[in-house]
C-alpha positions in Angstrom: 167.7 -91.3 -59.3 165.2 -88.1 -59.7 163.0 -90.9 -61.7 163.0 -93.0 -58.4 162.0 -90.6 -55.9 159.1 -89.3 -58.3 158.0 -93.0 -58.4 158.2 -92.8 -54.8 156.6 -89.7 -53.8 153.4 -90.7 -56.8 152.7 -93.9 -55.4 152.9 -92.8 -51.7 151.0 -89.5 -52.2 148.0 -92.4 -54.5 148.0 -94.2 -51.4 147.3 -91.7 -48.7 144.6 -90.1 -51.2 143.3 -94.0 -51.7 143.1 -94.6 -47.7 141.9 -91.1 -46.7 138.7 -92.0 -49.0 135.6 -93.0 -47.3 133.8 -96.0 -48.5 130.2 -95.2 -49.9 127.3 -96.9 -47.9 124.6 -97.6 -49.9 122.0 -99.3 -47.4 119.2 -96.9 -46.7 117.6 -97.5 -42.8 114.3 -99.1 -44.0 111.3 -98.8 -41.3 108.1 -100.3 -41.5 104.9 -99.2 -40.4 102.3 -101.5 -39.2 98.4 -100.0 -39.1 96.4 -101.7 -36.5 93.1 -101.4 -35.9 91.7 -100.1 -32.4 90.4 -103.5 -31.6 94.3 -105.1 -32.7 95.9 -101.8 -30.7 93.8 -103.3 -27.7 94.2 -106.6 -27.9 98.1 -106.1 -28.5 98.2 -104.2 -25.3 96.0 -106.4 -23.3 98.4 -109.7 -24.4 101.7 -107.5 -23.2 100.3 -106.2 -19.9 98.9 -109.8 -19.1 102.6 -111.5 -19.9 104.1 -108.8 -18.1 102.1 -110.0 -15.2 102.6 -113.5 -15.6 106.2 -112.6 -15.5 106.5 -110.5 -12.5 104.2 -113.3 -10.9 106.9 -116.3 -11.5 109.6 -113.8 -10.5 108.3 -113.7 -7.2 107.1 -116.8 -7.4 110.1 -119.0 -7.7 112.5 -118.0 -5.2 109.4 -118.9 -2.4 109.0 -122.4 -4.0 113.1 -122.7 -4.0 112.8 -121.6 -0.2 110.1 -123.4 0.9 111.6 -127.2 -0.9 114.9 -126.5 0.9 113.0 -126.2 4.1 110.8 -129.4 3.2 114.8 -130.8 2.6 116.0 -129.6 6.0 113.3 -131.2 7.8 113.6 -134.1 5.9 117.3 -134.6 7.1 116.5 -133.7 10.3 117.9 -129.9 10.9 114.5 -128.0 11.3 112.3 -129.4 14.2 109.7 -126.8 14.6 107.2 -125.1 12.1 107.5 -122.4 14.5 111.1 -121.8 14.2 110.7 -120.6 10.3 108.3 -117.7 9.4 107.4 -118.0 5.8 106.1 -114.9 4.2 102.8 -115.1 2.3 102.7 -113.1 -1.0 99.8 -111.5 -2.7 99.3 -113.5 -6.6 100.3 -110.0 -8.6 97.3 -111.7 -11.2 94.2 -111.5 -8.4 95.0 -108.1 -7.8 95.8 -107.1 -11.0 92.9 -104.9 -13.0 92.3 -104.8 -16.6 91.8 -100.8 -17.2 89.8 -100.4 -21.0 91.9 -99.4 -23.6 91.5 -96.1 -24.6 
């Protein structure tokens, strides 16, 4: 009986010691460094601000073209009578306005 309960008490006291254990982590956090030239720094800036644009330009672009096709739809079927009934507000193209500024 005393051979049991030391059986016991060793494999439960190797298995608390074998769970309490944290696993080793080997990865490293690896970062790599890219060296750009003033001319690429520039270029890489001009090619973001210029899709940024383009982006905010279709986001304000696309819910005026989904407005003005369901109007073209309503007077097709007959619901809208008047041009003067609907006032359709006129945006500014974000791209006309917008002004390259030299990289620096």
């Amino acid at each position: 009986m005393k051979i049991l309960t030391t059986t016991a008490l060793v494999l439960t006291s190797a298995l608390t010691f074998s769970s309490n254990a944290e696993p080793v982590n080997t990865d490293i956090e690896h970062i790599n460094v890219v060296y750009r030239t003033p001319f690429e720094y520039s270029l890489y800036l001009y090619t973001q601000d210029t899709l940024q644009a383009f982006s905010q330009q279709l986001r304000e672009e696309i819910p005026l073209r989904a407005k003005q096709s369901s109007l073209q739809m309503a007077k097709a079927q007959g619901f809208i009578i008047d041009d003067d009934e609907i006032a359709l507000e006129s945006t500014n193209s974000i791209l006309s306005t917008w002004r390259l500024k030299a990289a620096e």
